[in-house]
N, CA and C atoms as a LAMMPS dump frame, in Angstrom:
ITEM: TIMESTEP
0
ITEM: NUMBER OF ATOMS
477
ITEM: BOX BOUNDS ff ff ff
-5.0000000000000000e+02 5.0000000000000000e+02
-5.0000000000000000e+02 5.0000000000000000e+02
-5.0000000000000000e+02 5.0000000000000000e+02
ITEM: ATOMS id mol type element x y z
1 1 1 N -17.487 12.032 -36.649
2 1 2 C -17.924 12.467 -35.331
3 1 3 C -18.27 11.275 -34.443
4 2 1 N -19.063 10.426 -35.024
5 2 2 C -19.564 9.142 -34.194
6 2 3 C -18.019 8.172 -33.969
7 3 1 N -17.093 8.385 -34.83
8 3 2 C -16.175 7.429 -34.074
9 3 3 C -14.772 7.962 -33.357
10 4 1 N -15.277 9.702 -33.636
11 4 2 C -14.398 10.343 -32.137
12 4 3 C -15.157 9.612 -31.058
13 5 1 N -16.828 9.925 -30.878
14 5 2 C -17.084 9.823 -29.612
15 5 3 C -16.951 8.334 -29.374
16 6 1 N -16.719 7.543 -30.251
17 6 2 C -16.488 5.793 -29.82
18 6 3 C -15.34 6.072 -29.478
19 7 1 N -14.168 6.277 -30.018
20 7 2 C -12.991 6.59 -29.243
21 7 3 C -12.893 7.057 -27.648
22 8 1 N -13.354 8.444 -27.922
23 8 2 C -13.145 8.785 -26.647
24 8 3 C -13.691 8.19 -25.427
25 9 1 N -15.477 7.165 -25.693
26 9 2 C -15.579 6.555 -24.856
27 9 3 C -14.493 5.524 -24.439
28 10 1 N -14.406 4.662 -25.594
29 10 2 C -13.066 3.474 -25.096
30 10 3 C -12.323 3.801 -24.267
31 11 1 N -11.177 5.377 -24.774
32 11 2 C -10.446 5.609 -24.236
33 11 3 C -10.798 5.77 -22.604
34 12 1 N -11.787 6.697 -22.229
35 12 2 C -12.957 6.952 -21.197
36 12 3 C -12.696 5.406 -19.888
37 13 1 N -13.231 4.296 -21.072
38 13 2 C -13.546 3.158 -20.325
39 13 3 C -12.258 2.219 -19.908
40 14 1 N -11.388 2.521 -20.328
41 14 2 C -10.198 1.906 -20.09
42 14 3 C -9.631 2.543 -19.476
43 15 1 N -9.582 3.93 -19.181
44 15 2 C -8.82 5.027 -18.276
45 15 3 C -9.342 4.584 -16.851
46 16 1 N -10.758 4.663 -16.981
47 16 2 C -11.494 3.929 -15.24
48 16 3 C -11.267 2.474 -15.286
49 17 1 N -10.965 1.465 -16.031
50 17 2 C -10.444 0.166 -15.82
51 17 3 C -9.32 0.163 -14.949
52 18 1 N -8.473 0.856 -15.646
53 18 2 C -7.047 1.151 -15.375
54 18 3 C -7.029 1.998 -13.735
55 19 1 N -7.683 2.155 -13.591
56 19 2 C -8.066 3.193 -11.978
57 19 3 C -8.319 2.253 -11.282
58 20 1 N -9.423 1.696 -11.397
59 20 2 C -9.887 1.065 -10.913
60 20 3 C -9.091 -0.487 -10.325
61 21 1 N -8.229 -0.528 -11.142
62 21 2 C -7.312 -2.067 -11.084
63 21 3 C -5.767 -1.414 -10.187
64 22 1 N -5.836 -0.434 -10.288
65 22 2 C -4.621 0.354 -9.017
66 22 3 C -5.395 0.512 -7.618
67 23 1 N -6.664 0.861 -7.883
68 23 2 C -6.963 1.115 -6.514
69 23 3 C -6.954 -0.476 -5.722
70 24 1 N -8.199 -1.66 -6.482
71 24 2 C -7.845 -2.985 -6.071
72 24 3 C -6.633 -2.952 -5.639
73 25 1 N -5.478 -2.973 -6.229
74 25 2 C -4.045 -3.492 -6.38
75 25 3 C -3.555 -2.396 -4.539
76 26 1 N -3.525 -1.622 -4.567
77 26 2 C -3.081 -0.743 -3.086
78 26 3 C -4.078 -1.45 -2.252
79 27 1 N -5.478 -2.011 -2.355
80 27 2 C -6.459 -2.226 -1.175
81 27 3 C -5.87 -3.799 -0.86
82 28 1 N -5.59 -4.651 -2.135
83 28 2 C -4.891 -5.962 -1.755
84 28 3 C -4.157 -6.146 -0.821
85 29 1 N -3.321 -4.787 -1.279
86 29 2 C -1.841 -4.724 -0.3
87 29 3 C -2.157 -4.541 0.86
88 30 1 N -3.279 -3.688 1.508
89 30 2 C -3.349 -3.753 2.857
90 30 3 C -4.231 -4.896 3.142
91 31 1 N -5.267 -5.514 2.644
92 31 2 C -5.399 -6.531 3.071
93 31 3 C -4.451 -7.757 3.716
94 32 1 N -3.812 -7.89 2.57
95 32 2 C -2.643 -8.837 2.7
96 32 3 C -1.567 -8.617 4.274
97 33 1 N -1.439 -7.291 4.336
98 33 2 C -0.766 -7.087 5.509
99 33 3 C -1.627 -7.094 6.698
100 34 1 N -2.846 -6.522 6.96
101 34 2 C -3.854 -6.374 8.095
102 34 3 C -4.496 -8.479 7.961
103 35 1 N -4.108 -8.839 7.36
104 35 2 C -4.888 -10.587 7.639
105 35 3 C -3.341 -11.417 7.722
106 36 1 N -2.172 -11.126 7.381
107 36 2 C -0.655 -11.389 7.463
108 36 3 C -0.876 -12.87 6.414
109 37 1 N -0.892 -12.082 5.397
110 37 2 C -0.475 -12.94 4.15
111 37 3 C 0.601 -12.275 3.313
112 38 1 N 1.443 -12.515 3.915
113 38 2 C 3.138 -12.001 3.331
114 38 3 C 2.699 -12.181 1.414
115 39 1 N 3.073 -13.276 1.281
116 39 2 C 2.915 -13.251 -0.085
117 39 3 C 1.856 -13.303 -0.953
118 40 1 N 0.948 -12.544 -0.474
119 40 2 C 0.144 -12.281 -1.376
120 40 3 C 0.222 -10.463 -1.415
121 41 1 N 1.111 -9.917 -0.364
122 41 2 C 1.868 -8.26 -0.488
123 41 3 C 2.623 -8.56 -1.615
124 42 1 N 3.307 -9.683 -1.338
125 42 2 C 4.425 -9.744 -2.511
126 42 3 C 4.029 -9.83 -3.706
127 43 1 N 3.19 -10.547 -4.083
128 43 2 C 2.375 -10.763 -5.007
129 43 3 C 1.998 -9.619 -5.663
130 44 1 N 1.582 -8.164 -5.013
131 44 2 C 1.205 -7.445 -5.55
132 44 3 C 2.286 -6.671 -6.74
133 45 1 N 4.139 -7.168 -6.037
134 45 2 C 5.12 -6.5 -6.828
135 45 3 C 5.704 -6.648 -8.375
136 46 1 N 6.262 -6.455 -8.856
137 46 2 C 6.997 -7.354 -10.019
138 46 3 C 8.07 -7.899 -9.089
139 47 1 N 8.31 -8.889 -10.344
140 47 2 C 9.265 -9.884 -9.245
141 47 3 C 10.671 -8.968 -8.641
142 48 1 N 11.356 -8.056 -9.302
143 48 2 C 12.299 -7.494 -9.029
144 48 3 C 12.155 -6.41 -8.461
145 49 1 N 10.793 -6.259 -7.929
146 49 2 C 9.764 -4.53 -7.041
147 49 3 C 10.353 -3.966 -5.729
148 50 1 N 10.708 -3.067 -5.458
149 50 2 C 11.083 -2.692 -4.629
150 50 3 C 9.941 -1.833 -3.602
151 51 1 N 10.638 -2.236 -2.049
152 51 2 C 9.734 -1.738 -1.34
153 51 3 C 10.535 -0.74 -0.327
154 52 1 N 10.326 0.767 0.034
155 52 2 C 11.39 1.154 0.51
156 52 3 C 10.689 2.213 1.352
157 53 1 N 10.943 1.696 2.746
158 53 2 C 10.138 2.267 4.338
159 53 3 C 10.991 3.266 4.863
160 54 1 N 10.263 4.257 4.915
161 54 2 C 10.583 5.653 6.062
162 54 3 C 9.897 5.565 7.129
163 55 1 N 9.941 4.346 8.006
164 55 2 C 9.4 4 8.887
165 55 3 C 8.521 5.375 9.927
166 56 1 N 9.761 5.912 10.586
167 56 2 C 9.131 6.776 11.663
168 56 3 C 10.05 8.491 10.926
169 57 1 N 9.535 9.701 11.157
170 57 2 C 9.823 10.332 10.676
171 57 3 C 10.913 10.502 10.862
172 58 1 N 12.292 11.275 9.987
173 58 2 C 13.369 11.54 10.275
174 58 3 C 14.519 10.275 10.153
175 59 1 N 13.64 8.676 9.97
176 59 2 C 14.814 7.9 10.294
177 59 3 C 15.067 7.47 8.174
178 60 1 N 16.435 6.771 8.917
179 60 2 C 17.07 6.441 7.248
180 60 3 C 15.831 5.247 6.998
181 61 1 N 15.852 5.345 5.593
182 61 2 C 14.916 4.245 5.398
183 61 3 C 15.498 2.915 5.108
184 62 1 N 14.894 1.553 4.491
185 62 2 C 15.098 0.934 4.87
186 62 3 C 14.425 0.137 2.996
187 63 1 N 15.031 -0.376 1.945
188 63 2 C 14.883 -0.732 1.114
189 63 3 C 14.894 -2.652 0.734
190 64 1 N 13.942 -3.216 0.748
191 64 2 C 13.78 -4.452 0.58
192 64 3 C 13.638 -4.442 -1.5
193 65 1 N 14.078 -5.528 -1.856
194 65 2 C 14.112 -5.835 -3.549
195 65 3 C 13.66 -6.977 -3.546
196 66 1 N 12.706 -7.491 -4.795
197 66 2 C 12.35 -8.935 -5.158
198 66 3 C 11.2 -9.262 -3.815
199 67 1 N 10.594 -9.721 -4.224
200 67 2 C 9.17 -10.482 -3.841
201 67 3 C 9.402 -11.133 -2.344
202 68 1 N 10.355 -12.379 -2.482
203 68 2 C 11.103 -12.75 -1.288
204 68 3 C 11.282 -12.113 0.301
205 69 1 N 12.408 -11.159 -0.429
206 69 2 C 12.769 -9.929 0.73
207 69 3 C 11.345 -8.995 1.075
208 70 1 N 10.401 -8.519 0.379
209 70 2 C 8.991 -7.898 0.394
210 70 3 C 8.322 -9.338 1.669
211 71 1 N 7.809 -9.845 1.181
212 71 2 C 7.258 -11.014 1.872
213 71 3 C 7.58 -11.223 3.628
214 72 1 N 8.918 -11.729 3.373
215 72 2 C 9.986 -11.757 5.006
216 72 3 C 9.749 -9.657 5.902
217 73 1 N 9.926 -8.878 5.157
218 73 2 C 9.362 -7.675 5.685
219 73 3 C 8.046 -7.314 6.006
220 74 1 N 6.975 -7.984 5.172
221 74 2 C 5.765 -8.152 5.968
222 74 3 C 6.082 -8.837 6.931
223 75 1 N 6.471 -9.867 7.394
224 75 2 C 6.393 -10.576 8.645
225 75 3 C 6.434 -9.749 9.44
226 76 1 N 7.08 -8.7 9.883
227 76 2 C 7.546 -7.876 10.805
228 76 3 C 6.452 -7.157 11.803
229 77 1 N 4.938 -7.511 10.873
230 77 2 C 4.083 -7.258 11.481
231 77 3 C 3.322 -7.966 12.556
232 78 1 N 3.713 -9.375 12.578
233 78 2 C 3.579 -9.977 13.419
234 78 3 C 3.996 -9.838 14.826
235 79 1 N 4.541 -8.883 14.935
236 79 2 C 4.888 -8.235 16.246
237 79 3 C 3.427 -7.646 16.697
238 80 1 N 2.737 -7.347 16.42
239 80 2 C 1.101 -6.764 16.581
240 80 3 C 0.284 -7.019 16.971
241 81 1 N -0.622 -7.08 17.776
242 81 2 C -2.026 -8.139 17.883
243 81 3 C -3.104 -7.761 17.167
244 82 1 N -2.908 -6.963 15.99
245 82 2 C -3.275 -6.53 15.154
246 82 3 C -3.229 -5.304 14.17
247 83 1 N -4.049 -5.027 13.041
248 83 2 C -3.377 -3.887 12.636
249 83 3 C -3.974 -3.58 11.305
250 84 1 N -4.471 -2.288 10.818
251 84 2 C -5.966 -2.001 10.334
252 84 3 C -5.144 -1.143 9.112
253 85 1 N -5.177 -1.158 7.966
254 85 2 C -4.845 -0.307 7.258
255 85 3 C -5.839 0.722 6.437
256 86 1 N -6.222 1.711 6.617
257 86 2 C -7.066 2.475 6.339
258 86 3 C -7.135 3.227 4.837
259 87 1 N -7.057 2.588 3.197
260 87 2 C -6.511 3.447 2.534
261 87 3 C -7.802 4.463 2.032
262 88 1 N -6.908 5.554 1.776
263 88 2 C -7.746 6.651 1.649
264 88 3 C -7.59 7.26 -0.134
265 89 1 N -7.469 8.592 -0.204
266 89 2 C -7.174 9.004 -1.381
267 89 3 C -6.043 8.718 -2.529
268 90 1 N -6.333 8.616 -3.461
269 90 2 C -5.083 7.961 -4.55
270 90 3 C -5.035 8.99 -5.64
271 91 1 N -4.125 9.337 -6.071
272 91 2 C -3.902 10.451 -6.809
273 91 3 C -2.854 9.691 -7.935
274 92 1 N -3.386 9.637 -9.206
275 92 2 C -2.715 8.387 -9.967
276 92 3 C -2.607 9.128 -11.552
277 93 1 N -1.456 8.913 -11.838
278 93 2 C -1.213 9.435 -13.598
279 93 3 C -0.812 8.188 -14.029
280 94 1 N -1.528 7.705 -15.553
281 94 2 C -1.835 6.771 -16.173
282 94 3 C -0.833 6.761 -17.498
283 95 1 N -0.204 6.292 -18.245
284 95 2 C 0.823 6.181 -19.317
285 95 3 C 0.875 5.191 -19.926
286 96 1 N 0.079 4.787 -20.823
287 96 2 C -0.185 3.364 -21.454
288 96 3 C 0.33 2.19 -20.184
289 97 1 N 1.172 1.635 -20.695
290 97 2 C 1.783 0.618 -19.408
291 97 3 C 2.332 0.689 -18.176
292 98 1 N 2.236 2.137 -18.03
293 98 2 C 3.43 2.312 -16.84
294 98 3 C 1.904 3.832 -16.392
295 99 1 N 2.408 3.97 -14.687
296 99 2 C 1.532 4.487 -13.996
297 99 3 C 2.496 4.366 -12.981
298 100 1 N 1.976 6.038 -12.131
299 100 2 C 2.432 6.238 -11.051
300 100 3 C 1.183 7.06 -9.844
301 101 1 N 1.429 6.663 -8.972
302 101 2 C 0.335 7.569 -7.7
303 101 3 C 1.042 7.726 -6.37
304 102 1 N 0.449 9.035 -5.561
305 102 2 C 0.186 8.73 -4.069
306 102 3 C -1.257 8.74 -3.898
307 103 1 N -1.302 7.216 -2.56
308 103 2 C -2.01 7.401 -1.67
309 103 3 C -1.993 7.405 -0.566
310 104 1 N -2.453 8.08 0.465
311 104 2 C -2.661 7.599 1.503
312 104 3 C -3.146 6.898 2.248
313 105 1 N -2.618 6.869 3.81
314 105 2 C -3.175 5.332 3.933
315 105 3 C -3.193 5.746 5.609
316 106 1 N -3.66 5.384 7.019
317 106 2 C -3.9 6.042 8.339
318 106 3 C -4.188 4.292 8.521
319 107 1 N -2.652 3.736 9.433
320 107 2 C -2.322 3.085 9.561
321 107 3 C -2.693 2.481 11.049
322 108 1 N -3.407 1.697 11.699
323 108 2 C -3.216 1.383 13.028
324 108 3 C -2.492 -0.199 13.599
325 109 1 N -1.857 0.084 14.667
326 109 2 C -1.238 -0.851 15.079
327 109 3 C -1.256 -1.301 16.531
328 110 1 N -1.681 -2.544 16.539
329 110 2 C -2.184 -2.764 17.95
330 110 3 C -1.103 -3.527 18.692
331 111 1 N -0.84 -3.133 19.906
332 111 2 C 0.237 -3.539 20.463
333 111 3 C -0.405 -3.533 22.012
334 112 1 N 0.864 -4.592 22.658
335 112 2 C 0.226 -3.972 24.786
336 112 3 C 1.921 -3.574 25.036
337 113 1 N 1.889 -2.484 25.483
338 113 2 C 3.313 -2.305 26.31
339 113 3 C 3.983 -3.101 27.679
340 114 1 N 4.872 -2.773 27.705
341 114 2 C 5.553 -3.284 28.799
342 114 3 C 4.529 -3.771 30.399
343 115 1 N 3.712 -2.778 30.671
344 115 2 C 2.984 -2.99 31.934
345 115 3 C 1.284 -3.578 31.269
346 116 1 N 1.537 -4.178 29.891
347 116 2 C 0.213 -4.955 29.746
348 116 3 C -0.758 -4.171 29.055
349 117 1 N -0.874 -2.773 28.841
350 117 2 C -1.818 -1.735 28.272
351 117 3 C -1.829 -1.973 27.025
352 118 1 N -2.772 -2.418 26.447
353 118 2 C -3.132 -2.285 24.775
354 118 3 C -3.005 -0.796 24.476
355 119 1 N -2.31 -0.599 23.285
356 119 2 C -1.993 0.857 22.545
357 119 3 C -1.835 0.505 21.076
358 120 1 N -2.43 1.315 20.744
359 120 2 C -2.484 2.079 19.491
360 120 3 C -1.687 2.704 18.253
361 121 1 N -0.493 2.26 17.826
362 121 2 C 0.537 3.607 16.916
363 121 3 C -0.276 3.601 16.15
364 122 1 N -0.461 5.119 15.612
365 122 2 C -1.226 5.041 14.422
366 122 3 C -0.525 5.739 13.641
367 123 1 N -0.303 5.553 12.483
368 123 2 C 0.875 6.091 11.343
369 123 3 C -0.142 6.401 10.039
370 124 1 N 0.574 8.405 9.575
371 124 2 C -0.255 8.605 8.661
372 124 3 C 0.92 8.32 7.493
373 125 1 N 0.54 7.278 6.637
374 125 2 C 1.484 6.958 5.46
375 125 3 C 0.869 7.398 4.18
376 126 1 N 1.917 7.625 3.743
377 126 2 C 1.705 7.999 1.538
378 126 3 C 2.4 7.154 1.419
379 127 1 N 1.927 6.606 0.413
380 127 2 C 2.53 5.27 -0.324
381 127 3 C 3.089 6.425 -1.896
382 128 1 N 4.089 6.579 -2.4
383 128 2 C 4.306 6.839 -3.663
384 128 3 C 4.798 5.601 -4.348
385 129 1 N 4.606 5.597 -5.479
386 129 2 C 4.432 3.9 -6.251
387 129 3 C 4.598 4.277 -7.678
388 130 1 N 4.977 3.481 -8.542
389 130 2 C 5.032 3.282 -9.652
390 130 3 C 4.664 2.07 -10.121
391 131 1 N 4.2 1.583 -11.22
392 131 2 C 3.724 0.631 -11.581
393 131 3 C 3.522 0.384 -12.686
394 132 1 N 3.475 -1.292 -13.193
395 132 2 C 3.725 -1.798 -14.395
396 132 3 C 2.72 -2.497 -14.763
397 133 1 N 2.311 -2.715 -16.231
398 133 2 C 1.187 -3.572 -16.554
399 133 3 C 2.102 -4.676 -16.873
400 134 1 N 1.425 -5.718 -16.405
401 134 2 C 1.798 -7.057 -16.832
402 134 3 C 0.79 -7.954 -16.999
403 135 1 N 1.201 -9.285 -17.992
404 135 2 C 0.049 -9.842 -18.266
405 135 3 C -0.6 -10.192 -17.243
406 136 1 N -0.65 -10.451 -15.772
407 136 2 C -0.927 -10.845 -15.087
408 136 3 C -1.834 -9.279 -14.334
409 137 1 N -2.055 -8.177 -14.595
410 137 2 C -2.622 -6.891 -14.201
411 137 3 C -1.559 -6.229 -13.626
412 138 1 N -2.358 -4.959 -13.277
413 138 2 C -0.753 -4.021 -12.274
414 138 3 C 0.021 -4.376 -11.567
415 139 1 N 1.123 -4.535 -11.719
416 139 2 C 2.011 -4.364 -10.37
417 139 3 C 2.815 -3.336 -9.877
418 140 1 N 3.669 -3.561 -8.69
419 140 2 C 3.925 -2.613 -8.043
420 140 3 C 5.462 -2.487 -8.368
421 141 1 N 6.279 -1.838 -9.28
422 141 2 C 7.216 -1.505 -9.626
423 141 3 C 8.394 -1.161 -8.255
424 142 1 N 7.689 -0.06 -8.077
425 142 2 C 8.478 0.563 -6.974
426 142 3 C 7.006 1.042 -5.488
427 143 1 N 7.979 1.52 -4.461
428 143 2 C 6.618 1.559 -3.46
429 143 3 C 7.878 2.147 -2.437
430 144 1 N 7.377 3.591 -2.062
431 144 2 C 8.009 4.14 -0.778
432 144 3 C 7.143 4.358 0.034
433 145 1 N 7.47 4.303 0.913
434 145 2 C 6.241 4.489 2.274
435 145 3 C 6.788 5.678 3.026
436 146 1 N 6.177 6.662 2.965
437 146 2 C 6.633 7.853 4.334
438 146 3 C 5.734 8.185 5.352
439 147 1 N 6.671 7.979 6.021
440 147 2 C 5.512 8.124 7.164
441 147 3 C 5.472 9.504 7.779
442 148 1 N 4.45 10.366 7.388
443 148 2 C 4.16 11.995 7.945
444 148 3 C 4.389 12.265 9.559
445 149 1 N 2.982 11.095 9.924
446 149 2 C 3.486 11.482 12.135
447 149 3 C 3.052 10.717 11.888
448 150 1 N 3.207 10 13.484
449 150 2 C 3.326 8.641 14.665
450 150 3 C 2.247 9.468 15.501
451 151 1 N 1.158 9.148 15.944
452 151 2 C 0.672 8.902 17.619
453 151 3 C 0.413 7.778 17.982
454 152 1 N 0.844 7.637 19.337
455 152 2 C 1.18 6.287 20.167
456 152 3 C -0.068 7.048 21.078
457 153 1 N -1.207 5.87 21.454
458 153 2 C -2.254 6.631 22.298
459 153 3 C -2.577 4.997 23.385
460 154 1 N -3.266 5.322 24.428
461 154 2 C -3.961 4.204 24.704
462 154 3 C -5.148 3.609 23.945
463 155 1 N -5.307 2.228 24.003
464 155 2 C -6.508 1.855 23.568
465 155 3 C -7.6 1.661 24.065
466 156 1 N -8.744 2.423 24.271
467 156 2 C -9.802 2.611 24.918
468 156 3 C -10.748 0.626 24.527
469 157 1 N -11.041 0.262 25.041
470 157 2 C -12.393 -1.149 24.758
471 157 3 C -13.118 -0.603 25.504
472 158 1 N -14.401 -0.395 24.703
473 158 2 C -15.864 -0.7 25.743
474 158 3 C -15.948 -2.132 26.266
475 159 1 N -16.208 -1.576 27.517
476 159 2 C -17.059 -2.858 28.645
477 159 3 C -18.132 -3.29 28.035
């Protein structure tokens, strides 16, 4: 009896390790993109990880492979004068080495249009992901991004 319940704690304590080191691993990733450190997004992949964007709803997506190509596609954010990634809920099944989740994520992007107005896109994304243990902790196997809706709003600043 005493070394079911040692078991099941272990098991217990390594199940929330293992949670816990995916959630880090998705919060990196938006760090990395909201401060524009390309490769340290990349960083989050295996080297051969794929990253594959449904940018705006309805359009074909758009599949980057290997760390490299991940990295050069963060850049893209540099179009921005900034840009806030919000992650939210993670919904994650665990399999000794291998793991998969969605989370979401309520994306903002700061931009000025054509006549100078700071605006807002704000994109509600699910990240679906798969992922690998490596000696180095989780990485990101695979990673689709869909994007649910777009609102484009003005950006209000207090005086």
């Amino acid at each position: 009896m005493a070394a079911d319940m040692a078991a099941d704690k272990a098991t217990g304590t390594a199940y929330l390790a293992d949670r816990l080191a995916l959630r880090d691993l998705v919060e990196t990733y938006a760090h990395g993109a909201d401060r524009r450190k390309p490769e340290l997004v990349a960083s989050m992949f295996l080297p051969d990880g794929s990253l594959t964007v449904h940018r705006d709803p309805g359009a074909a997506p758009i599949t980057r492979t290997g760390r490299e190509q991940i990295a050069a596609a963060m850049a893209g954010l540099d179009r921005y004068i900034a840009t806030q990634h919000l992650v939210a809920n993670q919904l994650a099944t665990i399999d000794g080495d291998r793991a998969e989740a969605e989370t979401y994520c309520t994306a903002h992007h700061i931009y000025e249009d054509e006549a100078g107005v700071r605006r807002d896109r704000v994109m509600a994304i699910r990240y679906v992901d798969t992922y690998a243990r490596t000696p180095e902790g989780w990485r990101i196997a695979t990673r689709t991004l869909h994007c649910d809706w777009v609102e484009d709003r003005p950006l209000t600043i207090p005086s």
